[in-house]
C-alpha positions in Angstrom: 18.3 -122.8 67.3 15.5 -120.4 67.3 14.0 -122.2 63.9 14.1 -125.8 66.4 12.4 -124.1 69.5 9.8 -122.5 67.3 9.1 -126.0 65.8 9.1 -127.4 69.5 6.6 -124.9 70.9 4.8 -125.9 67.8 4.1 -129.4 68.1 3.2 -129.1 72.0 0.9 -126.5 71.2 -0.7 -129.4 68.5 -0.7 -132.0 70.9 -2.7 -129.9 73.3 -5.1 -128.7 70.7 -5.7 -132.4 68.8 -5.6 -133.7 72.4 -9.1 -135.1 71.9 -8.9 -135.8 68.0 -6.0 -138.6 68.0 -5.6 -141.7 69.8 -3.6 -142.2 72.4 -1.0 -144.2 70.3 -0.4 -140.9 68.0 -0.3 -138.7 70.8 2.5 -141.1 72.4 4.5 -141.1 68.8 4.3 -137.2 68.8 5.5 -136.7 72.0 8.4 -139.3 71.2 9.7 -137.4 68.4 9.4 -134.2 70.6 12.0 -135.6 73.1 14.2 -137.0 69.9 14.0 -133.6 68.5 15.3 -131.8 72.0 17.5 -134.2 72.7 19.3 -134.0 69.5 19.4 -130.4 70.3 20.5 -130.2 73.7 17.6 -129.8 75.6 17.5 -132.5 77.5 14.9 -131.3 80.2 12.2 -130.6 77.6 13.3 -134.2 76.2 13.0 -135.9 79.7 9.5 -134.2 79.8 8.4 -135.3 76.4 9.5 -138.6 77.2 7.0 -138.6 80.4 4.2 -137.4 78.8 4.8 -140.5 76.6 4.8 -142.4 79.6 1.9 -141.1 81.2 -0.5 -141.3 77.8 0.7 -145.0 78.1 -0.3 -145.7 81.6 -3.2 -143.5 81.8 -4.6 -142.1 78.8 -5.5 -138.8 78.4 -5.9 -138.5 81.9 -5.1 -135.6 83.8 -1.6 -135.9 84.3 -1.4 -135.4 80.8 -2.1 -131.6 81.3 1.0 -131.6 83.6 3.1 -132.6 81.6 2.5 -130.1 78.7 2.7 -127.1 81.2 5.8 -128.6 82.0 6.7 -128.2 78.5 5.7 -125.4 78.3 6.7 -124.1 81.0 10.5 -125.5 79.5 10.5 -124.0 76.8 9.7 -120.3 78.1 12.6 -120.6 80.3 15.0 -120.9 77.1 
């Protein structure tokens, strides 16, 4: 499990860096596999917040509940 969270930490960490480098569709197709990836590994609440920031790129862009989320994530996966 430790190999799958260190992936997870990972990819948030590369969303937040390239935040300004992809468009909005990539960054919605990264966070979507984020929340496949947790969810197929029983963490749902990382899942459920992957899945909003997906939801949030979608309504608003990069705007700034996009930061939210990703503490959120964050924030997720430091509590494992």
């Amino acid at each position: 499990m430790a190999g799958v969270e260190d992936e997870l930490k990972a990819r948030i960490a590369q969303i937040d860096r390239d935040m300004r480098l992809l468009s909005v569709g990539e960054l919605r197709r990264r966070a979507d596999a984020i929340a496949e990836v947790a969810r197929a590994n029983g963490m749902e609440p990382l899942g459920r917040l992957a899945a909003d920031l997906g939801d949030t790129l979608q309504r608003s862009g990069r705007g700034a509940g996009v930061r939210s989320c990703l503490d959120g994530m964050r924030a997720a996966m430091a509590g494992r």
